[in-house]
C-alpha positions in Angstrom: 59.8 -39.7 -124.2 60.1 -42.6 -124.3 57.0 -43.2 -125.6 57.4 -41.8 -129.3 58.9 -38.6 -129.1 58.5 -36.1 -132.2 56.3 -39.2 -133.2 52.5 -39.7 -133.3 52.6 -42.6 -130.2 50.4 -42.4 -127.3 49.7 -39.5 -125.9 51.0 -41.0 -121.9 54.6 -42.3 -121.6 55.2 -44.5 -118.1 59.0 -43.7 -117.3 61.3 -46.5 -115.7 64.3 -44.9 -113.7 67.5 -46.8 -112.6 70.0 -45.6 -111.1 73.4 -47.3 -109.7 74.7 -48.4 -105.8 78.3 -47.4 -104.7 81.6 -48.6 -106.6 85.1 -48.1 -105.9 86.2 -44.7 -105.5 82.0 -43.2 -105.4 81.3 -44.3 -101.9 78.1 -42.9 -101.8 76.4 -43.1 -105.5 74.3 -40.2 -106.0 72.1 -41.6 -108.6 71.4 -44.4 -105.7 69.9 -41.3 -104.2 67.9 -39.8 -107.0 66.0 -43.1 -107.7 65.6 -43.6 -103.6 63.9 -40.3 -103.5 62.5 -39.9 -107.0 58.6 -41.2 -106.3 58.8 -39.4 -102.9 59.6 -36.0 -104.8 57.0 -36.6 -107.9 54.4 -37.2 -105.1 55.3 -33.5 -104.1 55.9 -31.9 -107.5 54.0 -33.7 -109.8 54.7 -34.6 -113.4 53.6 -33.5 -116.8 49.9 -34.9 -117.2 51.4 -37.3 -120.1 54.1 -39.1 -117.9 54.0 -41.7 -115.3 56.3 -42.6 -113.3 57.0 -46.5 -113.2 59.7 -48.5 -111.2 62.5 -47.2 -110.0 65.1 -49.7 -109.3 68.8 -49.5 -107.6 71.3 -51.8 -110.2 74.8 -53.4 -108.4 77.5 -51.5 -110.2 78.7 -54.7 -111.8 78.0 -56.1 -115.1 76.5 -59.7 -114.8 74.8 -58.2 -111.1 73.2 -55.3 -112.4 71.9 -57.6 -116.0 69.8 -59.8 -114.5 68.1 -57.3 -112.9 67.8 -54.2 -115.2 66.0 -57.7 -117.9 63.4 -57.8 -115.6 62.9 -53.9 -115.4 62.3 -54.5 -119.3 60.6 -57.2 -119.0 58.3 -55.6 -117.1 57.9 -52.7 -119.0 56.9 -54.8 -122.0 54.7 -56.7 -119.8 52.7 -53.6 -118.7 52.7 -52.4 -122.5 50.7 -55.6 -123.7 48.4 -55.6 -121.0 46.9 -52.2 -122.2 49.0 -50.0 -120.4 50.6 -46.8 -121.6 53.7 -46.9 -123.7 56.8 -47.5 -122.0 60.5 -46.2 -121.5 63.7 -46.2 -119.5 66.0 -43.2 -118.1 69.2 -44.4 -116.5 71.5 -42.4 -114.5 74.9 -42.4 -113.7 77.9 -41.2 -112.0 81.1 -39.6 -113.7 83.0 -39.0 -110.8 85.2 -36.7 -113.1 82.8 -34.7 -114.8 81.3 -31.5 -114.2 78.6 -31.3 -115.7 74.9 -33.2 -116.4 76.0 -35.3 -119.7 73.4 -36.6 -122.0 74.6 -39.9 -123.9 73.4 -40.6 -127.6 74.9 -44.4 -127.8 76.7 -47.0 -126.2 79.1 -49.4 -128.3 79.4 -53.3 -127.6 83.2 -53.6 -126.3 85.0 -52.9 -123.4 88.2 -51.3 -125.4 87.5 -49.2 -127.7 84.8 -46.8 -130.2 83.5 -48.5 -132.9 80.4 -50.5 -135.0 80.3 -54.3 -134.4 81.4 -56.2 -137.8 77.9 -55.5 -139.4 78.2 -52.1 -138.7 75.8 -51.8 -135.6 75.9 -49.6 -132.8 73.1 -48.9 -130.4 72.2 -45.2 -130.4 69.1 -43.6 -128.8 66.4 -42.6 -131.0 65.5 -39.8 -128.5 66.4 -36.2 -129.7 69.1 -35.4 -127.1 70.3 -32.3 -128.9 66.8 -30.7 -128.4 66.6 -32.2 -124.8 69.6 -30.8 -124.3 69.0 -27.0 -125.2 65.6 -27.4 -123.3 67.6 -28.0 -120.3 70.4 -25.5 -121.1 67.0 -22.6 -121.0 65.7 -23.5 -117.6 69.8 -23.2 -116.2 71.5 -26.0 -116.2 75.0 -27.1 -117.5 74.4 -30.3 -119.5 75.7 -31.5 -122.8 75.2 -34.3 -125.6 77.7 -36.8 -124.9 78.8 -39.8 -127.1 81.0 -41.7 -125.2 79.1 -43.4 -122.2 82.6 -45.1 -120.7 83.8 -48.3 -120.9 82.3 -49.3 -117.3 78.6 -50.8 -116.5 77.1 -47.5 -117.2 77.9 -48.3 -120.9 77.4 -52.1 -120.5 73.7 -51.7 -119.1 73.0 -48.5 -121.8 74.1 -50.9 -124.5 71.7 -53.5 -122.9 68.6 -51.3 -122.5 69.4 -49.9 -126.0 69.2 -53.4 -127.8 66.3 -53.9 -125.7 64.4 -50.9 -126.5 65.3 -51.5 -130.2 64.1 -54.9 -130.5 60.8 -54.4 -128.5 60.0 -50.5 -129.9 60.6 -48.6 -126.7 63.1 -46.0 -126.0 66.0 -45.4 -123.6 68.3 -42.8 -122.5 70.9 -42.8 -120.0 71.9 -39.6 -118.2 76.0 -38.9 -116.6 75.5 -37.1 -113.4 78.2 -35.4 -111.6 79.5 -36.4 -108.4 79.4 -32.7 -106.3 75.8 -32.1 -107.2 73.6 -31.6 -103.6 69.9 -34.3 -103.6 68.2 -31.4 -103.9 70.1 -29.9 -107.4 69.8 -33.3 -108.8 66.3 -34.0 -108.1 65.9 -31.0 -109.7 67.2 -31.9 -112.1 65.5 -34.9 -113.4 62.3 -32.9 -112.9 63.3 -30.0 -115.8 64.3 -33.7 -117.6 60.6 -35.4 -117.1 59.3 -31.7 -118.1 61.6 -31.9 -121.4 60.5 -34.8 -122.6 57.2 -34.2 -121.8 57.2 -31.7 -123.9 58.8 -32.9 -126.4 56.4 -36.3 -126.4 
């Protein structure tokens, strides 16, 4: 994925996964719950033989509290990738309490009021392929879709953050909307059929 998808990068791609604690109205954050259970349920399944699976770190559902922290996710990432290690990337997930449906998101935009490029015309966007993630997931069953419009609430602020990270040191990011009424065991799923995407697509 993340390493250099549809590119020639290295062959093994260490994944990152955040996901986000509770917040007014989602008393119980199911993303918190995927990234709690996420190493537990790779031990089990496994993962594509050119993915590993890195940290996997709960963010406060707040802008300057979940910053500091999701820096030193990067940080670390970058880090690992100088010392030798395998090439580095970052999935975040989500909650739209409103949606129904997995949601894929291609960019994030710097403000907090409405769509657009900054003065010099910049917007971060992933450089993953999401359309062809996305019809690899729609095959194996599941009701996802590209989305372009990641809120105007910390999921966007920390996707905007990873993305001008991920930009400025060569990684790559994606952030992932989950529904709220999904069951642990549908959205672990999930993010397996995800890993196995971009595996595939590394």
């Amino acid at each position: 994925m993340v390493g250099d998808l549809g590119g020639e990068g290295p062959s093994v791609v260490t994944v990152h996964v955040t996901g986000f604690k509770k917040f007014h109205g989602v008393a119980e954050n199911p993303t918190e719950k995927i990234v709690g259970n996420l190493k537990s349920f790779v031990e089990k399944k496994g993962l594509p033989k050119n993915l590993v699976l890195g940290s996997c770190t709960v963010l406060e559902t707040a802008g300057q509290g979940a910053l500091g922290t999701l820096y030193k996710v990067l940080e670390s990432a970058i880090a690992e990738r100088e010392n030798g290690s395998s090439a580095q990337g970052q999935i975040h997930f989500g909650v739209n309490s409103g949606a129904t449906r997995f949601a894929l998101e291609n960019q994030a935009v710097n403000e907090a009021t409405f769509r657009c490029p900054d003065e010099l015309g910049w917007k971060p966007q992933t450089t993953l392929p999401v359309n062809e993630l996305t019809k690899s997931l729609r095959k194996t069953g599941y009701d996802v879709m590209p989305s372009d419009d990641a809120g105007r609430f910390v999921c966007n602020y920390v996707y905007y953050h990873s993305l001008r990270f991920a930009e400025q040191h060569g990684i790559k990011s994606l952030f992932v909307h989950v529904p709220l009424f999904l069951t642990i065991d549908e959205e672990m799923h999930f993010v397996a059929s995800l890993l196995e995407a971009l595996a595939v697509l590394n």
